[in-house]
MMTF fields as JSON, N, C-alpha, C and O atoms, coordinates in Angstrom:
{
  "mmtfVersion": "1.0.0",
  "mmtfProducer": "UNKNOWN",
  "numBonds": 323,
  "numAtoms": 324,
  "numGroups": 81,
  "numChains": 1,
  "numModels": 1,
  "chainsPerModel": [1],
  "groupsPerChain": [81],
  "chainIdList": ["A"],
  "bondAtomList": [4, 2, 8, 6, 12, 10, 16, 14, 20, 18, 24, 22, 28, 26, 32, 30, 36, 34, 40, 38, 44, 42, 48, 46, 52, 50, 56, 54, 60, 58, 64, 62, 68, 66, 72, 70, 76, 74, 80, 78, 84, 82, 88, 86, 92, 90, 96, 94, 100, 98, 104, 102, 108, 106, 112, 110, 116, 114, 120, 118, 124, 122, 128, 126, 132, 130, 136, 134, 140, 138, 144, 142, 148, 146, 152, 150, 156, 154, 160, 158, 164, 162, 168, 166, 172, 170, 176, 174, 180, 178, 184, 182, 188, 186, 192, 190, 196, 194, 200, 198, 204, 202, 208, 206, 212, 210, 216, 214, 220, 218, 224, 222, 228, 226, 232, 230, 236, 234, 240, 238, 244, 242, 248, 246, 252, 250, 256, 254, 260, 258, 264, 262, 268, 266, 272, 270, 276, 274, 280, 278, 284, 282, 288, 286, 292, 290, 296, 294, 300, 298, 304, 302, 308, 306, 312, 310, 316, 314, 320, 318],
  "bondOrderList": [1, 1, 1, 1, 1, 1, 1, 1, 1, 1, 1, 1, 1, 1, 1, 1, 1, 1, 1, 1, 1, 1, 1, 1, 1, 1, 1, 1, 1, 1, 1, 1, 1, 1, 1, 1, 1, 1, 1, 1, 1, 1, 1, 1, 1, 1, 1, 1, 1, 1, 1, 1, 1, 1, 1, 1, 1, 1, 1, 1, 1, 1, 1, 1, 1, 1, 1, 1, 1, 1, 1, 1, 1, 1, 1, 1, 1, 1, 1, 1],
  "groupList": [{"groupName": "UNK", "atomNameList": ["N", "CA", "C", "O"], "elementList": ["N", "C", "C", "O"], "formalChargeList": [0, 0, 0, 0], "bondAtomList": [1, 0, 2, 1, 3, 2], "bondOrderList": [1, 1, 2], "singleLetterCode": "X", "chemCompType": "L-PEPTIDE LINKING"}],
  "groupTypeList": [0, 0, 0, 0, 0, 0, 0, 0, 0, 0, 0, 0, 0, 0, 0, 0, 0, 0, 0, 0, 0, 0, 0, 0, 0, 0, 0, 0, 0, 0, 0, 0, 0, 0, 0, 0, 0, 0, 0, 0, 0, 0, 0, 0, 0, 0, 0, 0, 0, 0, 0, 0, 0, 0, 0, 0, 0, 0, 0, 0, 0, 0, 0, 0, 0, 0, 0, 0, 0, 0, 0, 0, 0, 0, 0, 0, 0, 0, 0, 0, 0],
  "groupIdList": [1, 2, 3, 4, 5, 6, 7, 8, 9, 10, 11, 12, 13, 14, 15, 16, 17, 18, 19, 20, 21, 22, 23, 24, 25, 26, 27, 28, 29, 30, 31, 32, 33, 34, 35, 36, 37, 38, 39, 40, 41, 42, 43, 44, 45, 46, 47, 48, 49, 50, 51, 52, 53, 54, 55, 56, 57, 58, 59, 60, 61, 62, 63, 64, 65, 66, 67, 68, 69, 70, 71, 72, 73, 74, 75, 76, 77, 78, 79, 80, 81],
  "secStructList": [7, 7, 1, 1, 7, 7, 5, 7, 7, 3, 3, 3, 3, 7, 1, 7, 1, 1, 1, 1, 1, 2, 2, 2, 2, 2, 2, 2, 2, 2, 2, 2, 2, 2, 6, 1, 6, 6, 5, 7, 7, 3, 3, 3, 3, 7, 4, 4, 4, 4, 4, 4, 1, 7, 6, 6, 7, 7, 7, 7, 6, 6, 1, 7, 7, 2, 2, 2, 2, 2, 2, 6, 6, 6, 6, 1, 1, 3, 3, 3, 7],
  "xCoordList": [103.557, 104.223, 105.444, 106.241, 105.605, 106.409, 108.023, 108.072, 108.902, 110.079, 110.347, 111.022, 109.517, 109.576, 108.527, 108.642, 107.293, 106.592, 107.086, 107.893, 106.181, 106.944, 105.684, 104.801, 105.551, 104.556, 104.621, 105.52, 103.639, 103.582, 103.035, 102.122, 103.571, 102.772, 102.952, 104.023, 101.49, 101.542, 101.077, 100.187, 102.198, 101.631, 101.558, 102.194, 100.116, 99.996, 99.926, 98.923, 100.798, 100.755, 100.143, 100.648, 99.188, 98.607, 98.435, 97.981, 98.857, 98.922, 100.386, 101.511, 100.201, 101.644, 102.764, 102.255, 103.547, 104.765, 105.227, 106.209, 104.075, 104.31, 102.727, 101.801, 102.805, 101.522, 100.875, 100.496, 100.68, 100.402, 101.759, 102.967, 100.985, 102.404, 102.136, 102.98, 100.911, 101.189, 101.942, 102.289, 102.298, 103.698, 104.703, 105.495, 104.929, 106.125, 105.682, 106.546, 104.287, 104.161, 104.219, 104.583, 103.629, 103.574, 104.943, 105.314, 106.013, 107.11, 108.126, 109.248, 107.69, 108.463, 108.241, 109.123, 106.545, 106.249, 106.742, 107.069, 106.812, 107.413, 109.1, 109.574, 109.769, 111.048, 111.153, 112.272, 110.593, 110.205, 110.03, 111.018, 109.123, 108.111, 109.862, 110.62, 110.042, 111.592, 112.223, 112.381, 112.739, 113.771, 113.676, 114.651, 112.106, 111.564, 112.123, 112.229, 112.512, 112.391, 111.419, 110.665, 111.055, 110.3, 108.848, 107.667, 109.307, 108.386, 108.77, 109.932, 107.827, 108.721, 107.28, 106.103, 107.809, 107.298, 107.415, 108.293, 106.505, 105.869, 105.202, 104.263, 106.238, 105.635, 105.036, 105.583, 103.457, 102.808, 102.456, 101.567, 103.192, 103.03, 101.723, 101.705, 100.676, 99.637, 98.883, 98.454, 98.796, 97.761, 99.119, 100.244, 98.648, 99.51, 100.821, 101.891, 100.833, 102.419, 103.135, 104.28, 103.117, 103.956, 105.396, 106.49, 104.978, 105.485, 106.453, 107.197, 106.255, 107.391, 108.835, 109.823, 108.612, 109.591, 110.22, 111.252, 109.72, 110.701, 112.104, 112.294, 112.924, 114.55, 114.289, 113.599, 115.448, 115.726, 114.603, 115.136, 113.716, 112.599, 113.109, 113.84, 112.706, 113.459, 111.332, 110.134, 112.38, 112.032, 111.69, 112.399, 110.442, 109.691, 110.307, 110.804, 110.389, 111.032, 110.125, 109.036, 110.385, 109.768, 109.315, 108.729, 109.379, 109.172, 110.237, 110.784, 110.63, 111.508, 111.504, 110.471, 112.779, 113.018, 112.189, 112.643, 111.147, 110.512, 111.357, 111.4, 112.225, 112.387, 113.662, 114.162, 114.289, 115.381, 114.953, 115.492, 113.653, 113.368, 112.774, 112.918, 111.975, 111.865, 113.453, 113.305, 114.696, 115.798, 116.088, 116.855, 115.865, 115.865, 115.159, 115.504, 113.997, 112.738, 113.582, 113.996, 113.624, 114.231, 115.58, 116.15, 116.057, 117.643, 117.248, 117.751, 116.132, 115.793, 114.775, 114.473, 114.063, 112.687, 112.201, 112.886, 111.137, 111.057, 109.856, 108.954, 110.094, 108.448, 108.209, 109.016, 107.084, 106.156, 105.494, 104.99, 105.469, 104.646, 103.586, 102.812],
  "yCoordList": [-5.948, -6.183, -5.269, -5.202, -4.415, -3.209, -4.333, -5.534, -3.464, -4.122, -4.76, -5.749, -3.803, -3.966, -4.937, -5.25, -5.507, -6.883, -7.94, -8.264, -8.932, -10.458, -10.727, -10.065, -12.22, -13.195, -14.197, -15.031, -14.269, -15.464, -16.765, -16.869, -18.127, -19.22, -20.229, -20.513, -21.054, -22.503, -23.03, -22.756, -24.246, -25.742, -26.393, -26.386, -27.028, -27.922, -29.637, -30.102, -30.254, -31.661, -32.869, -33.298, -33.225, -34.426, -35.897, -36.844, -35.942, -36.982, -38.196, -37.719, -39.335, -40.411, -39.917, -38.953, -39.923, -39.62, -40.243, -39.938, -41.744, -42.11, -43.103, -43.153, -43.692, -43.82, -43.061, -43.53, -41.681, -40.82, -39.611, -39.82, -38.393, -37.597, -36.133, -35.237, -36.006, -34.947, -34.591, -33.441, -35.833, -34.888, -34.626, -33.947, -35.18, -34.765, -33.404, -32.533, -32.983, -31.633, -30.403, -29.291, -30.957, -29.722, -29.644, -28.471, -30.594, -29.859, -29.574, -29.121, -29.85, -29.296, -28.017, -27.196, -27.704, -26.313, -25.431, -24.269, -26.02, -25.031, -24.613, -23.478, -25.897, -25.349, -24.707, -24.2, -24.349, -23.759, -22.099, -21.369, -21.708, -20.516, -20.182, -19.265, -21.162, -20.544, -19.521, -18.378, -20.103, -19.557, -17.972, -17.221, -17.517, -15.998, -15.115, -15.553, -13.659, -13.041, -12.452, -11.997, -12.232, -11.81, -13.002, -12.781, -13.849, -14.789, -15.525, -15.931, -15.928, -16.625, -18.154, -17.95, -19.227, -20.262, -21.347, -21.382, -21.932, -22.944, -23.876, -23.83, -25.23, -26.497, -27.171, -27.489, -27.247, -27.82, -29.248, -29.447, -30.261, -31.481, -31.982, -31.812, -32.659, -32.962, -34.576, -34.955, -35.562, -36.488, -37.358, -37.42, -37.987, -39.227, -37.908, -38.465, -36.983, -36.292, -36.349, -36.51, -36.309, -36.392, -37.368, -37.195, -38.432, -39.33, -39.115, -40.014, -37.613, -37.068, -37.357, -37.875, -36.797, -36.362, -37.355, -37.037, -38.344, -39.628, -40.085, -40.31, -40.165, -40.673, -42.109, -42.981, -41.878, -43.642, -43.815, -44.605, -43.633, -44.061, -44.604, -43.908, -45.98, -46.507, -46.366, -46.647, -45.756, -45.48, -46.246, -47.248, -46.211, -47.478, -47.23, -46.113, -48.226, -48.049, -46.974, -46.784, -46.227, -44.92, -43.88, -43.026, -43.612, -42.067, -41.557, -42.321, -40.204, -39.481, -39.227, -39.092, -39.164, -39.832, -38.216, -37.126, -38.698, -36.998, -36.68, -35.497, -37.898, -37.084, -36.503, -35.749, -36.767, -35.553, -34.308, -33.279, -34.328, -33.398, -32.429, -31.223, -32.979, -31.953, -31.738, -30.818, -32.235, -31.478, -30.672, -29.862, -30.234, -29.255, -28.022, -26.906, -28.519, -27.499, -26.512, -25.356, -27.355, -26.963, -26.459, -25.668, -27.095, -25.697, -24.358, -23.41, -24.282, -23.029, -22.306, -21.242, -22.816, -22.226, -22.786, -23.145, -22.639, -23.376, -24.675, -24.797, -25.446, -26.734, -26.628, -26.954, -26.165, -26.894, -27.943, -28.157, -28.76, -29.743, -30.235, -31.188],
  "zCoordList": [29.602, 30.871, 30.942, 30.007, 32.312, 32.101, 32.742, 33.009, 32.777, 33.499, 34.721, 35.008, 35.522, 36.63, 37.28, 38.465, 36.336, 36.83, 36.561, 35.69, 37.958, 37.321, 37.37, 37.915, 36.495, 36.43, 37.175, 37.065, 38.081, 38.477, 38.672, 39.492, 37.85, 37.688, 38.497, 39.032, 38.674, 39.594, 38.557, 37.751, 38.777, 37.756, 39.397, 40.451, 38.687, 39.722, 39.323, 38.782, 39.573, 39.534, 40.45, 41.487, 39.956, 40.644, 40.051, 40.694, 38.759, 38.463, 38.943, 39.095, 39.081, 38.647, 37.96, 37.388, 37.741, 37.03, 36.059, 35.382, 35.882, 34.998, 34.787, 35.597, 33.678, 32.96, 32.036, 30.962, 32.43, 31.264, 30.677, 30.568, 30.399, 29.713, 30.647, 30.613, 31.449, 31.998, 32.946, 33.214, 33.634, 34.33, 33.999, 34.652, 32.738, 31.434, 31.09, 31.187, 30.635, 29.88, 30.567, 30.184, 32.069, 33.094, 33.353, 33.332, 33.635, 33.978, 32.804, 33.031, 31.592, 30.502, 30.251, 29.999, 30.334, 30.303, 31.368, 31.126, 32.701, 33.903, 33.305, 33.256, 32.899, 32.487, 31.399, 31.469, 30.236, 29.306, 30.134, 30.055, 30.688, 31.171, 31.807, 31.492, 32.648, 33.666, 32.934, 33.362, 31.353, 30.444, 30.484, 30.508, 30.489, 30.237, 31.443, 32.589, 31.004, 31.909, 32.431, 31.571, 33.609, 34.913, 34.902, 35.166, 34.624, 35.445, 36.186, 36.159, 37.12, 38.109, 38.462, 38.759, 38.323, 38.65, 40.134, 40.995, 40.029, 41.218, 40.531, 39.736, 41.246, 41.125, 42.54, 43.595, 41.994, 43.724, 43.271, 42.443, 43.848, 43.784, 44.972, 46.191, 44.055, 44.845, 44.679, 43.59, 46.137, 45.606, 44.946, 45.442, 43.7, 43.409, 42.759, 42.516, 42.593, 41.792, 42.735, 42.313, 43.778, 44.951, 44.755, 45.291, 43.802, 43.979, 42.394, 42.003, 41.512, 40.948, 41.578, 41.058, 43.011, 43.156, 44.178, 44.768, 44.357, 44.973, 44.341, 43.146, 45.238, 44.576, 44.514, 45.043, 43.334, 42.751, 41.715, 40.935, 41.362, 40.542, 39.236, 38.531, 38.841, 37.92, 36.797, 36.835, 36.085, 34.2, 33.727, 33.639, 33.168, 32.461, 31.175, 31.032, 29.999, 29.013, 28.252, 28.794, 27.074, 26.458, 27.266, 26.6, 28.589, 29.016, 29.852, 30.648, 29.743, 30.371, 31.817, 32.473, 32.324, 34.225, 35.057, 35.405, 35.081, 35.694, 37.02, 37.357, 38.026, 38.591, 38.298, 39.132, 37.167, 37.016, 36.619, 37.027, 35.546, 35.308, 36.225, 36.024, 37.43, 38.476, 39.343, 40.147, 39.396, 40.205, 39.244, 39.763, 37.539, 37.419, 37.325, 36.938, 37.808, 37.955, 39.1, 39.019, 40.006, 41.848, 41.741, 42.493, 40.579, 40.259, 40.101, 40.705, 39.09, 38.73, 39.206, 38.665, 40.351, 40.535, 42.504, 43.463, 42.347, 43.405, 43.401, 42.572, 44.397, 44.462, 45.793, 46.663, 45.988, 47.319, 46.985, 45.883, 48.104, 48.064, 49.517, 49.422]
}
């Protein structure tokens, strides 16, 4: 990859935000990929992920608050939904 390309990735989320771990891994990996230079990422919330990104969402005990972790997806990148 020369200097002057970027990469560009879609994670796409359709699962709950909570119950399982993939909407933990997809957006750990999107913030992960962010860190690199010249890539550039997209989070497409689809179907039940939608509901990532609802405010207030209270945290079942043992999994991490996805939707903070997507306002920092949206600090650094962008989400359509």
């Amino acid at each position: 990859m020369n200097e002057e390309s970027t990469r560009n990735i879609l994670v796409i989320i359709n699962d709950a935000p909570y119950g399982d771990e993939r909407p933990f891994n997809a957006l750990r990996l999107a913030l992960n990929l962010m860190k690199r230079t010249g890539v550039q990422v997209r989070v497409f919330l689809m179907a039940d992920g939608v509901f990532c990104g609802r405010k207030g969402q209270k945290t079942p005990d043992g999994y991490y608050n996805i939707e903070r972790m997507l306002h920092a997806v949206i600090r650094r990148g962008a989400v359509a939904t």
